[in-house]
PDB file of N, CA, C, O and CB in Angstrom:
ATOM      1  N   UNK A   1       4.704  11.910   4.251  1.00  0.00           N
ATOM      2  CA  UNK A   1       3.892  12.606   3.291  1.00  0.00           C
ATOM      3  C   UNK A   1       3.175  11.635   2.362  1.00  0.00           C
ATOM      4  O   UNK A   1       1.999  11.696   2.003  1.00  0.00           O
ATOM      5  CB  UNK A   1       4.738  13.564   2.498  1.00  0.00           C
ATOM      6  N   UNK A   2       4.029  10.792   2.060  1.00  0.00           N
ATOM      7  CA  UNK A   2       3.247   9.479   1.221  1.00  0.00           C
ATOM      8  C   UNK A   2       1.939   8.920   1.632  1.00  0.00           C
ATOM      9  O   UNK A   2       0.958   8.659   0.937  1.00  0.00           O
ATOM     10  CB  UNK A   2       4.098   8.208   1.267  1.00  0.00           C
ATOM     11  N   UNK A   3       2.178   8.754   3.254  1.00  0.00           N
ATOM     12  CA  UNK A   3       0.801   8.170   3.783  1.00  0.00           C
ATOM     13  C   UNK A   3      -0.434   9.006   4.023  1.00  0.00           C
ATOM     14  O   UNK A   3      -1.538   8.477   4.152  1.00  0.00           O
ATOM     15  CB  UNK A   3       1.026   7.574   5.046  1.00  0.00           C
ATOM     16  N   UNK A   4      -0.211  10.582   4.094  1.00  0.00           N
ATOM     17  CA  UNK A   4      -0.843  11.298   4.243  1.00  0.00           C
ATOM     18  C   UNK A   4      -1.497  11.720   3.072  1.00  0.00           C
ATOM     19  O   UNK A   4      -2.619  12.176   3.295  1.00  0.00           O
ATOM     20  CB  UNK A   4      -0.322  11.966   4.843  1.00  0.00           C
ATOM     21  N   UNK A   5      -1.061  11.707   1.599  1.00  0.00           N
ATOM     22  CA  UNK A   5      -1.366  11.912   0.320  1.00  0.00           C
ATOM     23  C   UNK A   5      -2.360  10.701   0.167  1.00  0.00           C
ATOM     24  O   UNK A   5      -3.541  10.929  -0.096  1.00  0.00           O
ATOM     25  CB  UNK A   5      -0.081  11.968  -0.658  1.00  0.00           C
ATOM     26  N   UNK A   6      -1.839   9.262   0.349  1.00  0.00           N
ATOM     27  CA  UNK A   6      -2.734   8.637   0.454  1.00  0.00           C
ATOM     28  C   UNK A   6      -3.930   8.020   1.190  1.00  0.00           C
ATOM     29  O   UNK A   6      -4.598   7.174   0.598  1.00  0.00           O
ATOM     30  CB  UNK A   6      -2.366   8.304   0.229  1.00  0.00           C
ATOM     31  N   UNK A   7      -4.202   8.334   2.269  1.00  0.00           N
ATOM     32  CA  UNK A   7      -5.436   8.844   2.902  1.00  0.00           C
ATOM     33  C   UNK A   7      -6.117  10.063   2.329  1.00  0.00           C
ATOM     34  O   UNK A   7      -7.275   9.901   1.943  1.00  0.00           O
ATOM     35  CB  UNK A   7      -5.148   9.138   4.245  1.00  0.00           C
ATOM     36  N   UNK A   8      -5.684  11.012   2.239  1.00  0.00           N
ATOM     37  CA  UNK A   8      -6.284  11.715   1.858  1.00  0.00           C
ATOM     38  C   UNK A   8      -6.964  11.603   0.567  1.00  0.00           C
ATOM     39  O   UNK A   8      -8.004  12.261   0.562  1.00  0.00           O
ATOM     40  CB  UNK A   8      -5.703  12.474   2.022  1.00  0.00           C
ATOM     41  N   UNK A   9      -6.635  10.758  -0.943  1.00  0.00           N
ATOM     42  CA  UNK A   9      -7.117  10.596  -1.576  1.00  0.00           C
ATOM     43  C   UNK A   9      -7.995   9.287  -1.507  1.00  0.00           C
ATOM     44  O   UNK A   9      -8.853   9.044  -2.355  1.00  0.00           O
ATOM     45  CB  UNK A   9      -6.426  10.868  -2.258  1.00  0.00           C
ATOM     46  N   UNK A  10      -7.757   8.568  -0.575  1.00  0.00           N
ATOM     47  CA  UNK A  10      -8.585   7.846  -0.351  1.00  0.00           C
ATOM     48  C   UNK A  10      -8.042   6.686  -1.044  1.00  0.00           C
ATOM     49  O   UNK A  10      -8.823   6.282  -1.905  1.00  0.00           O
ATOM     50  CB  UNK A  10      -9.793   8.326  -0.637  1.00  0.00           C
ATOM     51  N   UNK A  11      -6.725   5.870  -0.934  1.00  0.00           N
ATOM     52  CA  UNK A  11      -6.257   5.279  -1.867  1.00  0.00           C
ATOM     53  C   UNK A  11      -6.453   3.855  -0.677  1.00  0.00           C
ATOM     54  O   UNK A  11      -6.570   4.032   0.536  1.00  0.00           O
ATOM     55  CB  UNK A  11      -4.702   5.930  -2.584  1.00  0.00           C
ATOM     56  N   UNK A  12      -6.454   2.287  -1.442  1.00  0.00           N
ATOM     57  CA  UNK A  12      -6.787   1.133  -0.968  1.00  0.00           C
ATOM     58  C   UNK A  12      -5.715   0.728  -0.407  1.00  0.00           C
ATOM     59  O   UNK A  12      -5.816   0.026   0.599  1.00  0.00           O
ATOM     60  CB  UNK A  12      -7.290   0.290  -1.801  1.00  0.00           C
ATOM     61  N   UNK A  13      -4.290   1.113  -0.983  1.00  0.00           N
ATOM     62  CA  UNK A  13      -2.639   0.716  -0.715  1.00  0.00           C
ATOM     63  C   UNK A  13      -1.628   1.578  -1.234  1.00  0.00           C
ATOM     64  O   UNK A  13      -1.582   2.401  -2.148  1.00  0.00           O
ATOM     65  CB  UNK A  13      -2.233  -0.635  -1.345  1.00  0.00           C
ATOM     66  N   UNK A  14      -0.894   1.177  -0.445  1.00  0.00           N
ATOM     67  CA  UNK A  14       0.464   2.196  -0.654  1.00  0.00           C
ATOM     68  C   UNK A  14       1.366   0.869  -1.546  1.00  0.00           C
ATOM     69  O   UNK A  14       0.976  -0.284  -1.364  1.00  0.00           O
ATOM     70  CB  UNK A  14       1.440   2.898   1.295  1.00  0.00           C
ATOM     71  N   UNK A  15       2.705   1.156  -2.601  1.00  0.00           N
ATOM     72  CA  UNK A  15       2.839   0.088  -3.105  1.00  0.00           C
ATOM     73  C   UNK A  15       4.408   0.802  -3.051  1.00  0.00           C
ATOM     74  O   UNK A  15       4.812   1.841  -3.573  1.00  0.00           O
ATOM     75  CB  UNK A  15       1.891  -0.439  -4.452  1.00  0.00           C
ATOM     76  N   UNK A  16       5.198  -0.336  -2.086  1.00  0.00           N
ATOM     77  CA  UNK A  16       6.588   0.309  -2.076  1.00  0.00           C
ATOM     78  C   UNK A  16       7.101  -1.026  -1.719  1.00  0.00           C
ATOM     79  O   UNK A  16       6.431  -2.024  -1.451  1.00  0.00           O
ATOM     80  CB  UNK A  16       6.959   1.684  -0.989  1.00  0.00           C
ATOM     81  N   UNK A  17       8.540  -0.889  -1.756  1.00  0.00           N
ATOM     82  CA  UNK A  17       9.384  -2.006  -1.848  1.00  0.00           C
ATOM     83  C   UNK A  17       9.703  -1.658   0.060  1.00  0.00           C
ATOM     84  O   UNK A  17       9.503  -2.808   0.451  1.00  0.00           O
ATOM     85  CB  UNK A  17      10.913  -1.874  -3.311  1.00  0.00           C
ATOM     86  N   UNK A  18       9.824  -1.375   0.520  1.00  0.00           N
ATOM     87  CA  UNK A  18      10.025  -0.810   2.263  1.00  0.00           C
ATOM     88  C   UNK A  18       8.577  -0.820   2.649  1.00  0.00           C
ATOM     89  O   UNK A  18       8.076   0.302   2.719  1.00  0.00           O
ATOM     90  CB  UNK A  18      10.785   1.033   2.568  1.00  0.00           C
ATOM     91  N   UNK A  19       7.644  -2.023   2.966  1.00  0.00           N
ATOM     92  CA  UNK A  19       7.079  -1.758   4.079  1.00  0.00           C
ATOM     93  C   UNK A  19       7.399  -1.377   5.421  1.00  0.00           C
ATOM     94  O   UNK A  19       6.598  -0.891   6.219  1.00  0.00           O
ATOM     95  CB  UNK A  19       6.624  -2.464   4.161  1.00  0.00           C
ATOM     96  N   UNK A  20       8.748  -1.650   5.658  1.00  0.00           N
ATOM     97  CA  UNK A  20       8.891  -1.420   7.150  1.00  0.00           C
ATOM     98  C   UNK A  20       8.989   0.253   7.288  1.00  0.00           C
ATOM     99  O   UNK A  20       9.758   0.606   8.182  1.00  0.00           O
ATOM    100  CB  UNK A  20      10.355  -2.269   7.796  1.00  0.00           C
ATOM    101  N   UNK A  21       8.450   1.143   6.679  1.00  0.00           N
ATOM    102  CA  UNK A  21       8.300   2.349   7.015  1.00  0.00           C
ATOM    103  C   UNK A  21       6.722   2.299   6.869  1.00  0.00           C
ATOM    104  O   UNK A  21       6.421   3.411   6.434  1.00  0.00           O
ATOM    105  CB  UNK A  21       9.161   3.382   6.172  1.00  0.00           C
ATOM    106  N   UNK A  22       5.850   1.727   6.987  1.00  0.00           N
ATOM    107  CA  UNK A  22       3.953   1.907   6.709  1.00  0.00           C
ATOM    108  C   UNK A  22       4.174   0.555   7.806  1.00  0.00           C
ATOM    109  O   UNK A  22       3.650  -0.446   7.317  1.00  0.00           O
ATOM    110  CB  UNK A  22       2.859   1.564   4.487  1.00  0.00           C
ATOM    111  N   UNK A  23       4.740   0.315   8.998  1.00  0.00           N
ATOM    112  CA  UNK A  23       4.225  -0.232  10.053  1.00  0.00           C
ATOM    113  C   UNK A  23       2.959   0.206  10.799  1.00  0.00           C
ATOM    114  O   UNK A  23       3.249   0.949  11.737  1.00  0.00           O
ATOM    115  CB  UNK A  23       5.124  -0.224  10.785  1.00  0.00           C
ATOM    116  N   UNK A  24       1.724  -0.010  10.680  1.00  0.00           N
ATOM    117  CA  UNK A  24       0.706   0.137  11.388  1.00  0.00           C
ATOM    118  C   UNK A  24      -0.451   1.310  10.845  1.00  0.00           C
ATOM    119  O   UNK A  24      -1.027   2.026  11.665  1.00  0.00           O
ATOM    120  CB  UNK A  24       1.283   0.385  12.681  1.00  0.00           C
ATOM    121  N   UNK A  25      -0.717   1.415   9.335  1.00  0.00           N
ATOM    122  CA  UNK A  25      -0.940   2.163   8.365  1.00  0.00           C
ATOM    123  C   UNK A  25      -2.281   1.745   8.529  1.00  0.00           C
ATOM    124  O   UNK A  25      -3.210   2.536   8.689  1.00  0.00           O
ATOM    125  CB  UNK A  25      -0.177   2.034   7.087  1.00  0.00           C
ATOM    126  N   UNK A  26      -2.380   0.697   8.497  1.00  0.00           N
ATOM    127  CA  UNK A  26      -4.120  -0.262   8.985  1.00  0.00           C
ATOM    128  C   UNK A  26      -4.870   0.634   9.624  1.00  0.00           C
ATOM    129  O   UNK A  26      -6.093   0.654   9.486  1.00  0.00           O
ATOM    130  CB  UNK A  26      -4.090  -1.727  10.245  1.00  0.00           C
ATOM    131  N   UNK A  27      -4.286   1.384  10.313  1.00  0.00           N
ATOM    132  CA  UNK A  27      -5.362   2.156  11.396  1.00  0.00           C
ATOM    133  C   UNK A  27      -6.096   3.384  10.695  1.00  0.00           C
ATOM    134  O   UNK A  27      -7.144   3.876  11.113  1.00  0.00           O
ATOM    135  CB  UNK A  27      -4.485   2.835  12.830  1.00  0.00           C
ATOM    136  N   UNK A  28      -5.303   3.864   9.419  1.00  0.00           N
ATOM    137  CA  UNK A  28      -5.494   4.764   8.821  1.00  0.00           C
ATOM    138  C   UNK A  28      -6.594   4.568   7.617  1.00  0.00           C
ATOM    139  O   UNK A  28      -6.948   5.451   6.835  1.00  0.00           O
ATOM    140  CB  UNK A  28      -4.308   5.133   8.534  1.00  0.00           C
ATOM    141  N   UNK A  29      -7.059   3.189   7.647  1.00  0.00           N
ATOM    142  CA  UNK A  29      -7.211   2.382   6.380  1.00  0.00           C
ATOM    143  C   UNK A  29      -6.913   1.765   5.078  1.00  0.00           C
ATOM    144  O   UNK A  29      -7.671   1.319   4.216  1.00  0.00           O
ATOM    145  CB  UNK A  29      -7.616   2.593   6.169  1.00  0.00           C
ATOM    146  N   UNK A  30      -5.476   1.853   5.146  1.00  0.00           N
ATOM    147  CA  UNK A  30      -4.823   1.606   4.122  1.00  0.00           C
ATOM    148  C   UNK A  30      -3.261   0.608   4.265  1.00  0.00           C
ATOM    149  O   UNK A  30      -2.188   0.915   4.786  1.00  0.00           O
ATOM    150  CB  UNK A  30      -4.682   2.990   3.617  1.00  0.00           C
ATOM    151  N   UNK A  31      -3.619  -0.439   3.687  1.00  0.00           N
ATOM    152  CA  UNK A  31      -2.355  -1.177   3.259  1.00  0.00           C
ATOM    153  C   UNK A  31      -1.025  -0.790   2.726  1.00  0.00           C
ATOM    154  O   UNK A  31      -0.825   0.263   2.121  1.00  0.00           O
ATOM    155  CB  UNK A  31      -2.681  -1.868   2.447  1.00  0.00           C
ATOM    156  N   UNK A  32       0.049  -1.868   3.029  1.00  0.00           N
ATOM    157  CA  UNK A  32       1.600  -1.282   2.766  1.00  0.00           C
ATOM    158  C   UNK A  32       1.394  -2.358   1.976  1.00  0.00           C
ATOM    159  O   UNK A  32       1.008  -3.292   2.677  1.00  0.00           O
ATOM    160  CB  UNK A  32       3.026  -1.113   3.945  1.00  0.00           C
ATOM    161  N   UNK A  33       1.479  -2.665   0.788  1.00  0.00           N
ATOM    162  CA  UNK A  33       2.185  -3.816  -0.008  1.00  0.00           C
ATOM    163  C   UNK A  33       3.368  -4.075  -0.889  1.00  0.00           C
ATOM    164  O   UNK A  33       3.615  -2.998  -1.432  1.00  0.00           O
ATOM    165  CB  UNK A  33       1.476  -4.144  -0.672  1.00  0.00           C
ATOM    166  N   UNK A  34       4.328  -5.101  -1.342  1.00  0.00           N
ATOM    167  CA  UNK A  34       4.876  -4.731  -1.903  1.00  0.00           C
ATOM    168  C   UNK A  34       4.599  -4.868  -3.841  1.00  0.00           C
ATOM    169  O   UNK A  34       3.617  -5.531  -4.174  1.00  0.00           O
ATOM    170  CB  UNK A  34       5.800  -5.157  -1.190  1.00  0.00           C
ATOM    171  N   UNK A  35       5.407  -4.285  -4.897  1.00  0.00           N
ATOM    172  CA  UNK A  35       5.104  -4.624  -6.054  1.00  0.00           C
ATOM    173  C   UNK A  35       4.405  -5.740  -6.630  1.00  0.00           C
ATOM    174  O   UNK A  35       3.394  -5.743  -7.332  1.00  0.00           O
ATOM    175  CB  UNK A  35       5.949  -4.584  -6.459  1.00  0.00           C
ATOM    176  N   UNK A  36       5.244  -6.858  -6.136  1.00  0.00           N
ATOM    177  CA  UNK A  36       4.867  -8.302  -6.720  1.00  0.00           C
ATOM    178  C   UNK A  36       3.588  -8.585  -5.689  1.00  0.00           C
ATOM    179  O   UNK A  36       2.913  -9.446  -6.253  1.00  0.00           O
ATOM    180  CB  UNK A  36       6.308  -9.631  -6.595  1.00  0.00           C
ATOM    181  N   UNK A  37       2.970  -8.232  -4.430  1.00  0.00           N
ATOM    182  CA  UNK A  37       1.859  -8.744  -4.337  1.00  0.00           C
ATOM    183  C   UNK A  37       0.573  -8.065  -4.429  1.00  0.00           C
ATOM    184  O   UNK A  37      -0.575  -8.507  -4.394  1.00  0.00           O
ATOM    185  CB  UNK A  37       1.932  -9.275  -3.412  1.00  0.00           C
ATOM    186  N   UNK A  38       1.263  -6.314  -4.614  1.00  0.00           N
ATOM    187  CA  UNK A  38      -0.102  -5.974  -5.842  1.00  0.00           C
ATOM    188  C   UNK A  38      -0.179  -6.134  -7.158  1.00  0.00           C
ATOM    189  O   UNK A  38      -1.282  -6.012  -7.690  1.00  0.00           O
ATOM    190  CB  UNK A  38      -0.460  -4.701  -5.971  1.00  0.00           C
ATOM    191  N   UNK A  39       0.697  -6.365  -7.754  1.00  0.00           N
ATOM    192  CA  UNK A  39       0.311  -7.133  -9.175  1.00  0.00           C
ATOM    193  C   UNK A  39      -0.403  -8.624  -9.186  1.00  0.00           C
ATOM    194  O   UNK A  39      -1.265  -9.024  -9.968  1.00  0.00           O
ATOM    195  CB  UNK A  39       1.708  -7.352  -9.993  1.00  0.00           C
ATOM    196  N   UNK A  40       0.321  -9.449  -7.892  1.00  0.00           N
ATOM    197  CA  UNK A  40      -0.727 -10.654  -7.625  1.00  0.00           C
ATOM    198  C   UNK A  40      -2.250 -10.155  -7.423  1.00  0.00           C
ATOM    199  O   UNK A  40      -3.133 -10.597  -8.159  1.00  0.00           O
ATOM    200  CB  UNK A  40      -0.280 -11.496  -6.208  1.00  0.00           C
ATOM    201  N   UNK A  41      -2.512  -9.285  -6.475  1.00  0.00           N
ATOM    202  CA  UNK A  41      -3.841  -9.069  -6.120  1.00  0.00           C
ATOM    203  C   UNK A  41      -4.612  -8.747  -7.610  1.00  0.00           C
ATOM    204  O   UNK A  41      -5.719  -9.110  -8.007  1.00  0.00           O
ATOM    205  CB  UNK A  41      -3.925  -7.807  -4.960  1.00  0.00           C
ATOM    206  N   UNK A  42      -3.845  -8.138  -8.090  1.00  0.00           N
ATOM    207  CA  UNK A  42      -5.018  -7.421  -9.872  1.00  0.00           C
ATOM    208  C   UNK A  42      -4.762  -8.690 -10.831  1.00  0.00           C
ATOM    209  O   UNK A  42      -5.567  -8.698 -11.763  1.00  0.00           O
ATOM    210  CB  UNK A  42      -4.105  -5.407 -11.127  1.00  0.00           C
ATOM    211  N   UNK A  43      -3.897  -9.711 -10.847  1.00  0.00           N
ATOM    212  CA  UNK A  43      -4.108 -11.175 -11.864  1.00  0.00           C
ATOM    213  C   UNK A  43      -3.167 -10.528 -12.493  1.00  0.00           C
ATOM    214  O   UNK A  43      -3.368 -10.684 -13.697  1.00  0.00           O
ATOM    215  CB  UNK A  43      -5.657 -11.721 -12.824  1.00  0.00           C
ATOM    216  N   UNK A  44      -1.862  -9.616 -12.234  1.00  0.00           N
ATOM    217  CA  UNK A  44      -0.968  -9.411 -13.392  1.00  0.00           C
ATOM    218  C   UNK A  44      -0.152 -10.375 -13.179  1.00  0.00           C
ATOM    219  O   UNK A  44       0.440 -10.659 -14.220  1.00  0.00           O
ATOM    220  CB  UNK A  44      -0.277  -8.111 -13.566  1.00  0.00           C
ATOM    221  N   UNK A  45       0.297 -11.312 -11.888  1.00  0.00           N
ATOM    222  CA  UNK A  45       1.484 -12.173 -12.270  1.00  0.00           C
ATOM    223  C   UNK A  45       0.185 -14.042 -11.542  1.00  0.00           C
ATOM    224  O   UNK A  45      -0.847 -14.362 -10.951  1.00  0.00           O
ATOM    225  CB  UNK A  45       3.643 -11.438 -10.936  1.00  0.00           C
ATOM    226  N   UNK A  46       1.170 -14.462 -12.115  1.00  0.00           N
ATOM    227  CA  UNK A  46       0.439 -16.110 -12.479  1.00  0.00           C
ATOM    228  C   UNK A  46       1.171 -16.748 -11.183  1.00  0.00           C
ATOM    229  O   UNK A  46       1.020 -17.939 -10.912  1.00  0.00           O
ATOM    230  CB  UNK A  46       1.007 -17.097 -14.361  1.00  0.00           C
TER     231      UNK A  46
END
């Protein structure tokens, strides 16, 4: 339901500590990342 909420809103990434449940999410257009490397991606951690 998570991945489906987010497609549907059209979201860039999913942000969970378990990627290994968003194996192959790419196809859908959307990234699995975890906390610390979407806060890297936005300049929140150094």
């Amino acid at each position: 339901m998570v991945l489906e909420l987010a497609v549907k809103a059209r979201c860039d990434s999913v942000v969970t500590y378990n990627t290994r449940d968003f194996v192959g999410v790419e196809r859908f257009g959307v990234s699995a990342v975890t906390p610390a490397k979407f806060l890297e991606s936005i300049g929140a951690l150094s």
